[in-house]
N, CA, C, O and CB atoms as a CASP TS submission, in Angstrom:
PFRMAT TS
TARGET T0000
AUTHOR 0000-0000-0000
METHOD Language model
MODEL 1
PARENT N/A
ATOM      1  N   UNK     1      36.346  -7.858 -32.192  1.00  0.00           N
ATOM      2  CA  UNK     1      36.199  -6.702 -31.327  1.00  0.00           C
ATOM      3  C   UNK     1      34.731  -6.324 -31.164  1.00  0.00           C
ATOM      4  O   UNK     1      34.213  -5.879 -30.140  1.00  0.00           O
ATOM      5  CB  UNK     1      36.990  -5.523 -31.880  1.00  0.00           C
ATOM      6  N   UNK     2      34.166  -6.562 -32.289  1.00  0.00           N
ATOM      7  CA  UNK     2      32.732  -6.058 -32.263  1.00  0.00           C
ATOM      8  C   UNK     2      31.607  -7.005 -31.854  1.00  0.00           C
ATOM      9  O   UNK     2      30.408  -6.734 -31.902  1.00  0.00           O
ATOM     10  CB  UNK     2      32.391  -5.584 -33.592  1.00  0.00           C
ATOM     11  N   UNK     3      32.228  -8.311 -31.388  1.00  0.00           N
ATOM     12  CA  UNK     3      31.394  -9.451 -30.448  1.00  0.00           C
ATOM     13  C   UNK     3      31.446  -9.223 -29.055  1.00  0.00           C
ATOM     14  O   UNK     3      30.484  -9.330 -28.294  1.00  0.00           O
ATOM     15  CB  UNK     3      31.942 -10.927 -30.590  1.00  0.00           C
ATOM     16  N   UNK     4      33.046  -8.782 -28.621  1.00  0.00           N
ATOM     17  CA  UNK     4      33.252  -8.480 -27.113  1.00  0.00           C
ATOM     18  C   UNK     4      32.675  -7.466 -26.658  1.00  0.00           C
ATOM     19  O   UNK     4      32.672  -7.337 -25.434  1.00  0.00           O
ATOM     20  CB  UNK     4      34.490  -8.296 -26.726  1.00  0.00           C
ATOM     21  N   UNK     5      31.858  -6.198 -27.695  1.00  0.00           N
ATOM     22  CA  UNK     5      31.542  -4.949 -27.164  1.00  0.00           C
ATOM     23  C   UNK     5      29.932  -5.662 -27.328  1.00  0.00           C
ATOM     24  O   UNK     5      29.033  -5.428 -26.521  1.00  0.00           O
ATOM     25  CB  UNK     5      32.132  -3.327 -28.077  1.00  0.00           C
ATOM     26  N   UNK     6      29.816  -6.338 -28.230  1.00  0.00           N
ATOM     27  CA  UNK     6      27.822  -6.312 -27.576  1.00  0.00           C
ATOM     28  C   UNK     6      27.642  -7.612 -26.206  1.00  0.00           C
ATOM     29  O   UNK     6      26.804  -7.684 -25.307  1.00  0.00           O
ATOM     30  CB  UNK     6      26.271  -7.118 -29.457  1.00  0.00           C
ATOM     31  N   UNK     7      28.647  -8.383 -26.499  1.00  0.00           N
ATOM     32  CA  UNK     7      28.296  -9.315 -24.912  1.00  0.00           C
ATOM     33  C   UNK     7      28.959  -8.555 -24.188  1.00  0.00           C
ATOM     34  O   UNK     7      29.203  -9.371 -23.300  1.00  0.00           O
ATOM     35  CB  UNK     7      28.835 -11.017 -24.606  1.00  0.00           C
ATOM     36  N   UNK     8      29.800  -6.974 -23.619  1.00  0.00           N
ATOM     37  CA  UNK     8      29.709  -6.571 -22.653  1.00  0.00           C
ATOM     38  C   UNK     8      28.433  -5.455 -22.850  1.00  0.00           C
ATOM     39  O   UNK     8      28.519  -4.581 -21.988  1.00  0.00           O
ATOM     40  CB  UNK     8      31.021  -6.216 -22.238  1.00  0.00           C
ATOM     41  N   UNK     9      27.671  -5.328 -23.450  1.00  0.00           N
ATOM     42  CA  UNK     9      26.613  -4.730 -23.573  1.00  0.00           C
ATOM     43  C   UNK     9      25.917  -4.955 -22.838  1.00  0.00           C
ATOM     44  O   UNK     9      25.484  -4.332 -21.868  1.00  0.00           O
ATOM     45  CB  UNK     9      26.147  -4.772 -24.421  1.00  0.00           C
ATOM     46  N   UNK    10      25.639  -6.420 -23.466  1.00  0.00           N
ATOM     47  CA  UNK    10      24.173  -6.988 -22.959  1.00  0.00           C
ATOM     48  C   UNK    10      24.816  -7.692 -21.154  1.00  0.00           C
ATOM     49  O   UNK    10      24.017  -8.177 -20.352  1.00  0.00           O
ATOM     50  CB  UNK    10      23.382  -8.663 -24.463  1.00  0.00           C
ATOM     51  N   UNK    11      25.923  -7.610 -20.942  1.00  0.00           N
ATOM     52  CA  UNK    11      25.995  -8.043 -19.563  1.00  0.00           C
ATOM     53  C   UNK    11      25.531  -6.659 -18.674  1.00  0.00           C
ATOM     54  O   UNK    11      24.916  -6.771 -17.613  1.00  0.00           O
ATOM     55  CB  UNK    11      27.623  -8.627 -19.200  1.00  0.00           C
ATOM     56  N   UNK    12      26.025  -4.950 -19.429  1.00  0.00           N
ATOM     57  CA  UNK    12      25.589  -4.394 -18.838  1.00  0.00           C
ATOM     58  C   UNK    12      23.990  -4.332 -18.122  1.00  0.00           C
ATOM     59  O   UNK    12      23.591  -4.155 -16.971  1.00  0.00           O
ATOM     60  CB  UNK    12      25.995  -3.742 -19.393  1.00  0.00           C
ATOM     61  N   UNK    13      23.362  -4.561 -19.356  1.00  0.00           N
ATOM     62  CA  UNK    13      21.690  -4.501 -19.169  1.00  0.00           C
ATOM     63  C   UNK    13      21.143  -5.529 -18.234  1.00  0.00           C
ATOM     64  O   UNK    13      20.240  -5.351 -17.416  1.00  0.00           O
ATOM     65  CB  UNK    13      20.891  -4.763 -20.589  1.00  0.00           C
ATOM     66  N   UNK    14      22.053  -7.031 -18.545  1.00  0.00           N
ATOM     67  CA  UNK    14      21.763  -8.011 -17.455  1.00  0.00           C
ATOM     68  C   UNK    14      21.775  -7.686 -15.792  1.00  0.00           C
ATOM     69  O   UNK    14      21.036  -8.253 -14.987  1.00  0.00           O
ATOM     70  CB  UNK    14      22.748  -9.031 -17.687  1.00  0.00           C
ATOM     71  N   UNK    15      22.552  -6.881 -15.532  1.00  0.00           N
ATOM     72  CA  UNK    15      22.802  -6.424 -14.168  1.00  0.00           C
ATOM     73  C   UNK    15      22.553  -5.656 -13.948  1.00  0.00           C
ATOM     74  O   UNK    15      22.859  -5.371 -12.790  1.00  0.00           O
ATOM     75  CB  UNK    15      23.631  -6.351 -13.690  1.00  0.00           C
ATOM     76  N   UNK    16      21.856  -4.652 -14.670  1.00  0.00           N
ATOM     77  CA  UNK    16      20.721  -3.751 -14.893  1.00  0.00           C
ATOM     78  C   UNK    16      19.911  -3.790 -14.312  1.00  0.00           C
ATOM     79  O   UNK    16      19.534  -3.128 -13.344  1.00  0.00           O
ATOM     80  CB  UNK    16      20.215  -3.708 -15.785  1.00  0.00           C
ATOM     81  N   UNK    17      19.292  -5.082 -15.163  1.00  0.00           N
ATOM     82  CA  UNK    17      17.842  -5.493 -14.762  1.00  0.00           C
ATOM     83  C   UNK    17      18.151  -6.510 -13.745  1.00  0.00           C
ATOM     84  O   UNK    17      17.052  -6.957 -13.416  1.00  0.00           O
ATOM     85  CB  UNK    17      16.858  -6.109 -16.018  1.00  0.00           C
ATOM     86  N   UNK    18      19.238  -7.220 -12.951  1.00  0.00           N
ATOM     87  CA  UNK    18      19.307  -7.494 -11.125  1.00  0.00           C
ATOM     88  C   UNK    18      19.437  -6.628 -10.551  1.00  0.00           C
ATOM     89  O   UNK    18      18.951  -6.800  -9.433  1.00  0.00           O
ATOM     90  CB  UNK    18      20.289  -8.233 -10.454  1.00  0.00           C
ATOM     91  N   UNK    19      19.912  -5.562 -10.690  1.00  0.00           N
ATOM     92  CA  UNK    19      19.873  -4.600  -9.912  1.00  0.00           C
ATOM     93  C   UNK    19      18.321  -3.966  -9.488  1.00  0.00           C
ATOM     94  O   UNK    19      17.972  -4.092  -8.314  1.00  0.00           O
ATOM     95  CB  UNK    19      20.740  -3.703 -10.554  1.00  0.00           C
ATOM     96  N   UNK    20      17.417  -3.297 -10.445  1.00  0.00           N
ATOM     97  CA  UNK    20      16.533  -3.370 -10.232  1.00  0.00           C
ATOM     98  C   UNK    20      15.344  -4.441  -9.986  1.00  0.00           C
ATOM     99  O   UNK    20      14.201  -4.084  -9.700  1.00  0.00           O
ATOM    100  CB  UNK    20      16.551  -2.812 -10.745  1.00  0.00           C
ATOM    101  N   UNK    21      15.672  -5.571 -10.105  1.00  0.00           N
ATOM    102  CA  UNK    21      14.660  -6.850  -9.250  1.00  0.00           C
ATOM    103  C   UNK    21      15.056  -6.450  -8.004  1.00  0.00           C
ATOM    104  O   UNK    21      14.192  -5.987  -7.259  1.00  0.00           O
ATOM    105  CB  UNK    21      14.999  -8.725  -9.497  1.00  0.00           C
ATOM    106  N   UNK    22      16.392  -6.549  -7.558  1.00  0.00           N
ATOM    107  CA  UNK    22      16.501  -6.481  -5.959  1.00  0.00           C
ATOM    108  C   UNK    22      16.384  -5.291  -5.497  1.00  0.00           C
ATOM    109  O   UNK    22      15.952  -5.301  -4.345  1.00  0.00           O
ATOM    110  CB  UNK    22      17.716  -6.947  -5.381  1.00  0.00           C
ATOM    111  N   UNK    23      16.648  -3.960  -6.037  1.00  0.00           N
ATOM    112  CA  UNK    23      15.926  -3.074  -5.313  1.00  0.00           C
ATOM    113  C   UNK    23      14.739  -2.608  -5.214  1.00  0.00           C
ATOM    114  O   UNK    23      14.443  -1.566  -4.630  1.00  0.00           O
ATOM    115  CB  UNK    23      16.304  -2.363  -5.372  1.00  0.00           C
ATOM    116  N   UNK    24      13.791  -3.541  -5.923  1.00  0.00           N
ATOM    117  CA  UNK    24      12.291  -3.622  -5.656  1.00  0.00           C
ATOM    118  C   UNK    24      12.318  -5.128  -4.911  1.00  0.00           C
ATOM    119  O   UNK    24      11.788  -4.944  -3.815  1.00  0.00           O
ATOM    120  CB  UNK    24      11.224  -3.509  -7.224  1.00  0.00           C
ATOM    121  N   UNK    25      12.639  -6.286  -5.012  1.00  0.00           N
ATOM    122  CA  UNK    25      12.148  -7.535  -4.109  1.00  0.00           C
ATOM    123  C   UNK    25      12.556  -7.334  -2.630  1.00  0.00           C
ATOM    124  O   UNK    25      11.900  -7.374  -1.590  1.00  0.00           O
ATOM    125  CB  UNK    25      12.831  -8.990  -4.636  1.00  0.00           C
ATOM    126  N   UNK    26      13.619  -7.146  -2.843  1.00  0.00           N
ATOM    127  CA  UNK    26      14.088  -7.120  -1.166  1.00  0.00           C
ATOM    128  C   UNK    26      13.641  -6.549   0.400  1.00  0.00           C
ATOM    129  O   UNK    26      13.396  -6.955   1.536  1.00  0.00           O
ATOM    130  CB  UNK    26      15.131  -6.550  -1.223  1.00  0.00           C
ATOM    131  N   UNK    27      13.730  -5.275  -0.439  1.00  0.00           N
ATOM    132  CA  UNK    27      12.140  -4.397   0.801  1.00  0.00           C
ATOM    133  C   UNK    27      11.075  -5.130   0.746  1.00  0.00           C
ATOM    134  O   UNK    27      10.590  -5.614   1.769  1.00  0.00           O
ATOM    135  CB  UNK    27      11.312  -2.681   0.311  1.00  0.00           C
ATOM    136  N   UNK    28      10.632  -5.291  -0.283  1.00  0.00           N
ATOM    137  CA  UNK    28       9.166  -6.097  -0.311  1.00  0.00           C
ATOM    138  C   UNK    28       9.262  -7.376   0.188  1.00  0.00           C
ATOM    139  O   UNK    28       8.348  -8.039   0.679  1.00  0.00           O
ATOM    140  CB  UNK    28       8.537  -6.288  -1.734  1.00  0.00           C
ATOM    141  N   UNK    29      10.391  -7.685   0.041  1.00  0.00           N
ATOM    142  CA  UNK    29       9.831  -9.566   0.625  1.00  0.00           C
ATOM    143  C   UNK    29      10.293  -9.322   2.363  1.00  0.00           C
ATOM    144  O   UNK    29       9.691 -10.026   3.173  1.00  0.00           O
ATOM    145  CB  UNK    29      11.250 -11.492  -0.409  1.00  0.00           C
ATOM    146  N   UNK    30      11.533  -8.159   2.992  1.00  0.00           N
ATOM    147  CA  UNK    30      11.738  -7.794   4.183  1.00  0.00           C
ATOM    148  C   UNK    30      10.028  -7.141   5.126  1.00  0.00           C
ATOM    149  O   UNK    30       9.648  -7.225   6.294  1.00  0.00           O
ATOM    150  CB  UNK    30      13.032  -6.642   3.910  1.00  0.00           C
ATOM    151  N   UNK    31       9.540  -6.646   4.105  1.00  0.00           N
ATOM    152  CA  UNK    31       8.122  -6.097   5.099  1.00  0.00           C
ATOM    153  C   UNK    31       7.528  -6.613   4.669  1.00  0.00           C
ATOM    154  O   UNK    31       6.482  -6.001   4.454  1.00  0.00           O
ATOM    155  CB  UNK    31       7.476  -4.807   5.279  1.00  0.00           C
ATOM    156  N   UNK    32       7.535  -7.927   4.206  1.00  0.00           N
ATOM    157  CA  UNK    32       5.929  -9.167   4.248  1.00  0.00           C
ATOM    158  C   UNK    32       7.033  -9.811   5.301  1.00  0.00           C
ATOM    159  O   UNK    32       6.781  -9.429   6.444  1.00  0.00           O
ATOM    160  CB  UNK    32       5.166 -10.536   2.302  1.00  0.00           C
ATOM    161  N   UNK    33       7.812 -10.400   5.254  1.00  0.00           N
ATOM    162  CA  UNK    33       8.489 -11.064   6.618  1.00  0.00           C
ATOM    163  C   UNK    33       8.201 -10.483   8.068  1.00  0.00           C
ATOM    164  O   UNK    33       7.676 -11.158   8.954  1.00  0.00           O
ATOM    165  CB  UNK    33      10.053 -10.954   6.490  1.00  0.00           C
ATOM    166  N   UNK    34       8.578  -9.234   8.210  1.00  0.00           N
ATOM    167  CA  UNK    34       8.683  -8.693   8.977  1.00  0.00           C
ATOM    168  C   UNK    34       6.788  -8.257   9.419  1.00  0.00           C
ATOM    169  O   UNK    34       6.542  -8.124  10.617  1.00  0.00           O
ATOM    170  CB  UNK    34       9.823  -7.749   8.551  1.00  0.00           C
ATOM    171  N   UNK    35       5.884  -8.116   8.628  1.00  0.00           N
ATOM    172  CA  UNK    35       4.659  -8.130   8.885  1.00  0.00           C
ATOM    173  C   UNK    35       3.761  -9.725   9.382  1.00  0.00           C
ATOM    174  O   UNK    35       2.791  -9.925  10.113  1.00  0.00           O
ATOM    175  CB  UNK    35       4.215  -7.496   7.633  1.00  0.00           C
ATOM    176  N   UNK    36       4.551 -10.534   8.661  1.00  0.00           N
ATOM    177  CA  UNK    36       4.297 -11.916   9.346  1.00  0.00           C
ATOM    178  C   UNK    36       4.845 -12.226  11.322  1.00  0.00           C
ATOM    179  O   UNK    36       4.244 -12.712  12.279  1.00  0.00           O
ATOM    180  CB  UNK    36       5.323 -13.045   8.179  1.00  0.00           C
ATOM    181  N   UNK    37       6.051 -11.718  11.167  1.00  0.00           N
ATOM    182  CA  UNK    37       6.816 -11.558  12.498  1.00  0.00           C
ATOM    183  C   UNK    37       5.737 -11.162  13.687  1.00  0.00           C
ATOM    184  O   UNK    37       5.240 -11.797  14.616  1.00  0.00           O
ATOM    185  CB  UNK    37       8.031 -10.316  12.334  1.00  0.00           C
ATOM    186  N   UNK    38       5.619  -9.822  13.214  1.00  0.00           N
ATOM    187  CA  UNK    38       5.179  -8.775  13.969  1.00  0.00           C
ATOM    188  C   UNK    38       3.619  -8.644  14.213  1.00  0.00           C
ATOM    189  O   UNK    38       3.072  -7.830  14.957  1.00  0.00           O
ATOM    190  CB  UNK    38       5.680  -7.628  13.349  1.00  0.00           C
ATOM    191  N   UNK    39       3.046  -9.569  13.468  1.00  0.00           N
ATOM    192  CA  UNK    39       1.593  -9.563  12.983  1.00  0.00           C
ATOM    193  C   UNK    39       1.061  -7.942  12.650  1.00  0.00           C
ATOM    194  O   UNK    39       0.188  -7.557  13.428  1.00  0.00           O
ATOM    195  CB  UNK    39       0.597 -10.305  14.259  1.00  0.00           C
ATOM    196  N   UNK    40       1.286  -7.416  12.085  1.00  0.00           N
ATOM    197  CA  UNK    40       0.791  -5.700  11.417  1.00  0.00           C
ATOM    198  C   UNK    40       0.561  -5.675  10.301  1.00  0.00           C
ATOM    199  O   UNK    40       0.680  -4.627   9.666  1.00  0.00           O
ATOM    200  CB  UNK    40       1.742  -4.506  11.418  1.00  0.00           C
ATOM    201  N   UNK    41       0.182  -6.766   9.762  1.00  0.00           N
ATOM    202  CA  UNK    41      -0.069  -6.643   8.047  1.00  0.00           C
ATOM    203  C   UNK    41      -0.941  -5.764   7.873  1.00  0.00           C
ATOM    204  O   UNK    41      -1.834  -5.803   8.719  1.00  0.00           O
ATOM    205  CB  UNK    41      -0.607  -7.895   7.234  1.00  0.00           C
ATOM    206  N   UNK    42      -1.067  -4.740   6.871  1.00  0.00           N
ATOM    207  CA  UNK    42      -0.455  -4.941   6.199  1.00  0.00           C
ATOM    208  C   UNK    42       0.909  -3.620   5.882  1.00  0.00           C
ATOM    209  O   UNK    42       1.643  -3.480   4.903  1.00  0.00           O
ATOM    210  CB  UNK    42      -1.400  -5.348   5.356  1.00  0.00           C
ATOM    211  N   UNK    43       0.827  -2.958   6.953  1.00  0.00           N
ATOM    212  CA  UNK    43       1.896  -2.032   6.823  1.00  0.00           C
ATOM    213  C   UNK    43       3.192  -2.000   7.055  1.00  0.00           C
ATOM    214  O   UNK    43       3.743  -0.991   6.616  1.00  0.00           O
ATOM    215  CB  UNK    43       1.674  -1.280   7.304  1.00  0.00           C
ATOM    216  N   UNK    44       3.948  -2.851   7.659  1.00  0.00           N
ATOM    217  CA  UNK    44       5.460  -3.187   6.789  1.00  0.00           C
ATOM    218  C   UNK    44       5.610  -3.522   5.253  1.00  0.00           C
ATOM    219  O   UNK    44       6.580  -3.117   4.612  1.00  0.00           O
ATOM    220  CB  UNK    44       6.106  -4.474   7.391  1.00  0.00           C
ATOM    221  N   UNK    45       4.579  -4.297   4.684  1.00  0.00           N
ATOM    222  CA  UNK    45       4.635  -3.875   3.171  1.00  0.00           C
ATOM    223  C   UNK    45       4.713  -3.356   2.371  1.00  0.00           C
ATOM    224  O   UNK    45       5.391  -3.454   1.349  1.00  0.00           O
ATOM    225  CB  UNK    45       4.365  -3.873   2.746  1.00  0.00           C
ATOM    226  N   UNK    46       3.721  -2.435   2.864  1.00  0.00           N
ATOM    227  CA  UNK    46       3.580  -1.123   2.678  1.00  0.00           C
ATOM    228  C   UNK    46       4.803   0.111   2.373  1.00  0.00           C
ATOM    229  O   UNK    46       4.991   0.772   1.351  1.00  0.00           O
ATOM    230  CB  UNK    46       2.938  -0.888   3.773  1.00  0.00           C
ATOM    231  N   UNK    47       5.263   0.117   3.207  1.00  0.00           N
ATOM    232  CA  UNK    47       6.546   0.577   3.586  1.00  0.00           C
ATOM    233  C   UNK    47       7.787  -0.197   2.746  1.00  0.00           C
ATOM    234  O   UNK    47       8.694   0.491   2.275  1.00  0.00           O
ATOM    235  CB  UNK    47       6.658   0.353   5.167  1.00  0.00           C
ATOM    236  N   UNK    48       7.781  -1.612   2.586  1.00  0.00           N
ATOM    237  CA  UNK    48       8.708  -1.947   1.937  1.00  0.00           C
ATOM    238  C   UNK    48       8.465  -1.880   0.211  1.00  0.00           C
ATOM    239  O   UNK    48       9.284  -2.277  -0.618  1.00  0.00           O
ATOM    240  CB  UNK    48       9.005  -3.197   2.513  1.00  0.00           C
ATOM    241  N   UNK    49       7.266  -1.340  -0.057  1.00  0.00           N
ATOM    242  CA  UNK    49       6.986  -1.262  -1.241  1.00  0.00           C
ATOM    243  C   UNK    49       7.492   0.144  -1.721  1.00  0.00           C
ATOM    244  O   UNK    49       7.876   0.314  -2.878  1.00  0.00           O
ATOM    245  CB  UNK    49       5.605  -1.550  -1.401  1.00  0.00           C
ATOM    246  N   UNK    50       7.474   1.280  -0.655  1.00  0.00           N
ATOM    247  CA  UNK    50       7.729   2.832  -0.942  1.00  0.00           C
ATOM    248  C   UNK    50       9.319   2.890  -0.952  1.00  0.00           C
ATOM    249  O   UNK    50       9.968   3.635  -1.686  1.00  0.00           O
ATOM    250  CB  UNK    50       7.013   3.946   0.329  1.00  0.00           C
ATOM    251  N   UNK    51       9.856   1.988  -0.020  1.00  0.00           N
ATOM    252  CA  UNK    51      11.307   1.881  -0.312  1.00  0.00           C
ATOM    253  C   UNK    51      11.945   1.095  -1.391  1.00  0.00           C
ATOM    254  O   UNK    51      13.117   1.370  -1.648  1.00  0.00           O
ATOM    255  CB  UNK    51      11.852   1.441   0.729  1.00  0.00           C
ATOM    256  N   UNK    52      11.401   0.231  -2.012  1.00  0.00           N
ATOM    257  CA  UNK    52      11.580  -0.303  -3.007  1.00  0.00           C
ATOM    258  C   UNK    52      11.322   0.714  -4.399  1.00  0.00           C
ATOM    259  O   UNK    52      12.094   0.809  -5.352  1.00  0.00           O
ATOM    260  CB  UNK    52      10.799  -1.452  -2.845  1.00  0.00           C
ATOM    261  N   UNK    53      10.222   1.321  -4.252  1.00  0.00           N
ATOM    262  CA  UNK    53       9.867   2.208  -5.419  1.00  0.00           C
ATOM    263  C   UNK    53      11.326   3.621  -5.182  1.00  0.00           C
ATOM    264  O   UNK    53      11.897   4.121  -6.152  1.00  0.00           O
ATOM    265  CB  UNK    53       7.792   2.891  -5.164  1.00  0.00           C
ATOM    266  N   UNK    54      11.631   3.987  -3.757  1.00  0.00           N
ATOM    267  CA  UNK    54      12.437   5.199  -3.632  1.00  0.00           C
ATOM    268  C   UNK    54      14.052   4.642  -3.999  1.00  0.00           C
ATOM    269  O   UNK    54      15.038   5.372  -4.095  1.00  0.00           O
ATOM    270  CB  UNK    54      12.241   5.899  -1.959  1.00  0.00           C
ATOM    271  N   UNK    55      14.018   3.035  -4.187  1.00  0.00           N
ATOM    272  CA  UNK    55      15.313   2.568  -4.763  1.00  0.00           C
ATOM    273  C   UNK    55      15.537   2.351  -6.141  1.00  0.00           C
ATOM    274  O   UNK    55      16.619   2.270  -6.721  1.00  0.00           O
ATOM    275  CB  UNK    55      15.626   1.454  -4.241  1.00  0.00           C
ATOM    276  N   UNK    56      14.379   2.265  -6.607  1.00  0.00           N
ATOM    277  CA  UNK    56      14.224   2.308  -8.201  1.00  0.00           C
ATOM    278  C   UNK    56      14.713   3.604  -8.805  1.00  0.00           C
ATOM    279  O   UNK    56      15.618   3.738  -9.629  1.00  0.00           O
ATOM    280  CB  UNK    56      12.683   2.141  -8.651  1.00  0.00           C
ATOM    281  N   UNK    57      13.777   4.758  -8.117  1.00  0.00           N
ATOM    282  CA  UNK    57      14.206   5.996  -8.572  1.00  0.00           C
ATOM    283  C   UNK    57      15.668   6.346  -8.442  1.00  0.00           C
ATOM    284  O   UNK    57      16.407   6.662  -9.374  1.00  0.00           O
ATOM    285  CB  UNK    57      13.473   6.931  -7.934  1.00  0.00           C
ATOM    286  N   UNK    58      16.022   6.240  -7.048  1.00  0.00           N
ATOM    287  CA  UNK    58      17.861   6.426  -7.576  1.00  0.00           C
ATOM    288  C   UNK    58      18.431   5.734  -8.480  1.00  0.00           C
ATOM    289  O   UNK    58      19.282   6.253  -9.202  1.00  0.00           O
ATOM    290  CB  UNK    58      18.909   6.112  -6.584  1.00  0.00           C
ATOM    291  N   UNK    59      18.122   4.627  -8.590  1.00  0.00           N
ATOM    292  CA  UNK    59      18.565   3.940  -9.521  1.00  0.00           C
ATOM    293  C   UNK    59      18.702   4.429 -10.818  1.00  0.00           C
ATOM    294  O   UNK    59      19.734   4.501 -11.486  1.00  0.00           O
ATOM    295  CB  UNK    59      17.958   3.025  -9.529  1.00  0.00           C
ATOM    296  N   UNK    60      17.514   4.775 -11.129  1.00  0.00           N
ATOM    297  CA  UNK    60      17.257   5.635 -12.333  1.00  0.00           C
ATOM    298  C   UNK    60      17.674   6.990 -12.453  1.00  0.00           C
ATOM    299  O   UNK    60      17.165   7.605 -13.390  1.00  0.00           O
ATOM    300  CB  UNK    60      15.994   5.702 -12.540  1.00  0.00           C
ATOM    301  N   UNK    61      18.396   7.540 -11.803  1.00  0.00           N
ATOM    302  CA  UNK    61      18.809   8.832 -12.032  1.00  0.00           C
ATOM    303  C   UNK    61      20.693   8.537 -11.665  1.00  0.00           C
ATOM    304  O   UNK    61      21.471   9.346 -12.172  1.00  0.00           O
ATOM    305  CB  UNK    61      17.787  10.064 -10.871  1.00  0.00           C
ATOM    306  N   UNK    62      21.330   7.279 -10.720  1.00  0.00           N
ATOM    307  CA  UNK    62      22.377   6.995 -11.381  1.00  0.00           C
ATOM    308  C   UNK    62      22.604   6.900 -12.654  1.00  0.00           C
ATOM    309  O   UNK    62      23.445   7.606 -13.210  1.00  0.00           O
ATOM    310  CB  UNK    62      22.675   6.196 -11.046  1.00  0.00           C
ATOM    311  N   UNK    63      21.840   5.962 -13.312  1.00  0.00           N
ATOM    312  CA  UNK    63      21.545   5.392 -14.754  1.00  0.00           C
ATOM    313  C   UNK    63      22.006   6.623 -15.251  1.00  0.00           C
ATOM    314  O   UNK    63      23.145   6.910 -15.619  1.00  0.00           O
ATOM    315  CB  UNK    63      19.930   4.876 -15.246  1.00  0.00           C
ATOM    316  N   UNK    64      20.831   7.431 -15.215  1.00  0.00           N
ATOM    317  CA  UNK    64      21.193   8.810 -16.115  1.00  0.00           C
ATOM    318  C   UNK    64      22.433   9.237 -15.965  1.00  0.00           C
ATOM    319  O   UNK    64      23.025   9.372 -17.036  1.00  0.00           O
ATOM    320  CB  UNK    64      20.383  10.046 -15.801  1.00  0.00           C
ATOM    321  N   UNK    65      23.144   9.544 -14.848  1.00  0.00           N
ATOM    322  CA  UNK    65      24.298  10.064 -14.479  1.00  0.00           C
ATOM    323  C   UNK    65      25.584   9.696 -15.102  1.00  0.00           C
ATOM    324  O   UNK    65      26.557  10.400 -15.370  1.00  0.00           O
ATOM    325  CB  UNK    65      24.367   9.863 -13.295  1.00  0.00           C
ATOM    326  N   UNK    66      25.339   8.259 -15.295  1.00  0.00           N
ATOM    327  CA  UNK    66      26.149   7.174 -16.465  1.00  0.00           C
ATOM    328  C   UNK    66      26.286   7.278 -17.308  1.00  0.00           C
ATOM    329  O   UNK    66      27.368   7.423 -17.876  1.00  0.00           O
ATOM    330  CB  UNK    66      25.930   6.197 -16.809  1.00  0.00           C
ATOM    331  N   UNK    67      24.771   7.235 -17.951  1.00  0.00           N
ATOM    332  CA  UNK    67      24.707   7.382 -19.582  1.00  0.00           C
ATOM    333  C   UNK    67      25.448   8.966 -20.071  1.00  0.00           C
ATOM    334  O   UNK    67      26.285   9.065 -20.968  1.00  0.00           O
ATOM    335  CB  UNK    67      22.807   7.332 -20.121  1.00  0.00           C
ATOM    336  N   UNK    68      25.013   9.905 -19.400  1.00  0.00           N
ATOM    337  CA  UNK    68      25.149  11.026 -19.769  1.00  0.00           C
ATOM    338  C   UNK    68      26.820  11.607 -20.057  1.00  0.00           C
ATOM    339  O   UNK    68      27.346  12.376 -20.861  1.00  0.00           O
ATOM    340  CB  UNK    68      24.386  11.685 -18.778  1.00  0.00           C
ATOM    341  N   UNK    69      27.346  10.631 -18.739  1.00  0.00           N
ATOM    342  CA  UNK    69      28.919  11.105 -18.571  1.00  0.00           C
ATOM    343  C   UNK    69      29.860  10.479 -20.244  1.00  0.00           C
ATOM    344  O   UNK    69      30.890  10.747 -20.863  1.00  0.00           O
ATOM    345  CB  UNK    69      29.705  10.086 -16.738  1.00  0.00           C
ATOM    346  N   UNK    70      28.903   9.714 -20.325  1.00  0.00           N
ATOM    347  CA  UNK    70      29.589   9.065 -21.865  1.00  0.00           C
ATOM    348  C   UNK    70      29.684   9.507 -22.814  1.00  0.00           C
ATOM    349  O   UNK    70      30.190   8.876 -23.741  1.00  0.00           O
ATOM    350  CB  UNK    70      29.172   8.163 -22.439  1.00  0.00           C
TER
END
């Protein structure tokens, strides 16, 4: 019992930490694409960097919302 609760542990944290890669890569690699497209470098990056950082933060205050309800 006490093997199945730390490998669903650590799967939690694993998808954790994908969750937050992609809500920081994805904007960011969408406004370097989209700044290549459009030729405006460097401000679609820009932009995909502030949305990436404003997806982290929810992220982090779901998190809390989680932990806390437990």
């Amino acid at each position: 019992m006490t093997n199945n609760k730390k490998s669903t542990d650590y799967l939690e944290y694993v998808s954790l930490g994908g969750e937050i890669a992609a809500a920081l890569l994805v904007p960011i690699l969408l406004g370097y694409w989209l700044d290549s497209y459009f030729d405006t470098s460097p401000w679609l990056l820009l932009v995909g960097c502030l949305i990436g950082i404003v997806n982290i933060f929810i992220l982090i205050f779901k998190l809390n919302d989680r932990l806390s309800s437990k």
